[in-house]
C-alpha positions as CSV (number, residue, x, y, z in Angstrom):
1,X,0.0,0.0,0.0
2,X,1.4,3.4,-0.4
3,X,2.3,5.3,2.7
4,X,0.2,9.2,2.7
5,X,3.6,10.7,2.6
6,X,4.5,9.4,-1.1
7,X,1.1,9.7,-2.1
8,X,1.0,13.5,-1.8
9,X,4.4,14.0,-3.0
10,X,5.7,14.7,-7.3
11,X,9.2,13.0,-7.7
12,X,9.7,15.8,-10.0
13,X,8.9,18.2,-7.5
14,X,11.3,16.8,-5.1
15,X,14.3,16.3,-7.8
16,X,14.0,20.3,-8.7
17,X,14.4,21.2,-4.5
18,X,17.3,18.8,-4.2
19,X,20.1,21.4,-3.3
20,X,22.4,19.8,-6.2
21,X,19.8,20.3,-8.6
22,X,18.1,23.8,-8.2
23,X,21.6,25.2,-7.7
24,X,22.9,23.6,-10.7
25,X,19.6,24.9,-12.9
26,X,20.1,28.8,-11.0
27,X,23.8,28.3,-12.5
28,X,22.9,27.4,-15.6
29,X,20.3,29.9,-15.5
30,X,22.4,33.1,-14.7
31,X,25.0,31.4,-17.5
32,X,22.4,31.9,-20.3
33,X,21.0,35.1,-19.0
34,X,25.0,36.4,-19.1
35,X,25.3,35.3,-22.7
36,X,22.2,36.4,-24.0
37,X,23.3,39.7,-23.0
38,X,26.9,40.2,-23.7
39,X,26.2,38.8,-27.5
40,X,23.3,40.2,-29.4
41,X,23.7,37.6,-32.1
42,X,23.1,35.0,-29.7
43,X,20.3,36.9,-27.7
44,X,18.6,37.0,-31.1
45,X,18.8,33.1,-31.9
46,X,18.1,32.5,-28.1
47,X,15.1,34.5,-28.8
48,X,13.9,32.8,-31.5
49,X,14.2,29.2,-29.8
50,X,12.5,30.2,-26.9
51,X,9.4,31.4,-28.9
52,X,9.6,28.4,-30.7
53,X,9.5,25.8,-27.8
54,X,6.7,28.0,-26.2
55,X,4.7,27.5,-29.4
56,X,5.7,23.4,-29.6
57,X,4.4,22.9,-26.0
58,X,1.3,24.8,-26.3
59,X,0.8,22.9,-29.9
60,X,1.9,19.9,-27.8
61,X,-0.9,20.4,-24.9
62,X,-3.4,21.4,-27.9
63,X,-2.7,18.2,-29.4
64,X,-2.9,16.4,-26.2
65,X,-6.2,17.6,-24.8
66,X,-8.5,15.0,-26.3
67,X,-6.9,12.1,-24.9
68,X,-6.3,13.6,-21.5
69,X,-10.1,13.9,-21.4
70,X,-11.0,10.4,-23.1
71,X,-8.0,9.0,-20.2
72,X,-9.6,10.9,-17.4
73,X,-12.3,8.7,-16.9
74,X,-10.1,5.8,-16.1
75,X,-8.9,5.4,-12.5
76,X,-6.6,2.6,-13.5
77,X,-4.4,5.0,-15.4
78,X,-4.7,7.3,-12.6
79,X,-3.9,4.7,-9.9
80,X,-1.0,3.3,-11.9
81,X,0.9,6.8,-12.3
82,X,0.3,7.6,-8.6
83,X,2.1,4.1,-8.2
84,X,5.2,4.8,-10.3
85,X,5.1,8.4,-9.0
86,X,5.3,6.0,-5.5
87,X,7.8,4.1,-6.1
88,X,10.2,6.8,-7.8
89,X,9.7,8.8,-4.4
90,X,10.9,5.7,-2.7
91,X,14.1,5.4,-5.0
92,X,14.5,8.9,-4.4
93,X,14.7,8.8,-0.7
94,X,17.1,5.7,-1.1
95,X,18.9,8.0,-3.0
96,X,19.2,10.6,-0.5
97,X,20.4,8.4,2.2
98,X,23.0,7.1,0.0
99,X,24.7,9.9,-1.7
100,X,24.0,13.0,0.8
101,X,26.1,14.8,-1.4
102,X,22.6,15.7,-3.0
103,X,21.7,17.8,-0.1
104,X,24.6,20.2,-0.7
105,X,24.4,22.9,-3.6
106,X,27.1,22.2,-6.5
107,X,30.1,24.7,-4.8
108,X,30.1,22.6,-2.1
């Protein structure tokens, strides 16, 4: 059975607030932000991309809408992701007891 603390949880929730991980994405973050702005070329292209991968996803959740409501009805579905989503929380906190190096932001 799953225990209530998994079942409220998103693995990928937890995987962004692992210290390793947001610090890593704020790096890479400021990185991009940097060379946007000291290269105009690149901001341009940069730009570009993001506007297109805005437009894919939105096309993407456009395209998906009709099977998310035919899938909606169907508790199994729902009941087997809230299973994996379960059992990757458990791997995850085997994880964290394993390597605790994932509690510490990348500079450290």
């Amino acid at each position: 059975p799953m225990s209530t603390h998994h079942a409220q949880e998103n693995v990928l929730q937890r995987v962004l607030q692992l210290p390793v991980v947001s610090s890593t994405c704020q790096t890479l973050q400021r990185k991009y932000s940097s060379t946007k702005e000291s290269h105009p070329l690149m901001a341009s292209v940069c730009e570009v991309y993001e506007r297109g991968v805005q437009g894919a996803g939105a096309l993407a959740m456009w395209g998906m809408e009709p099977v998310v409501r035919r899938l909606e009805p169907h508790m199994l579905l729902l009941t087997a992701v809230a299973v994996a989503n379960n059992l990757a929380c458990r791997g995850l906190d085997h994880l964290e007891e394993k390597i605790p190096a994932l509690q510490y932001p990348v500079d450290k």
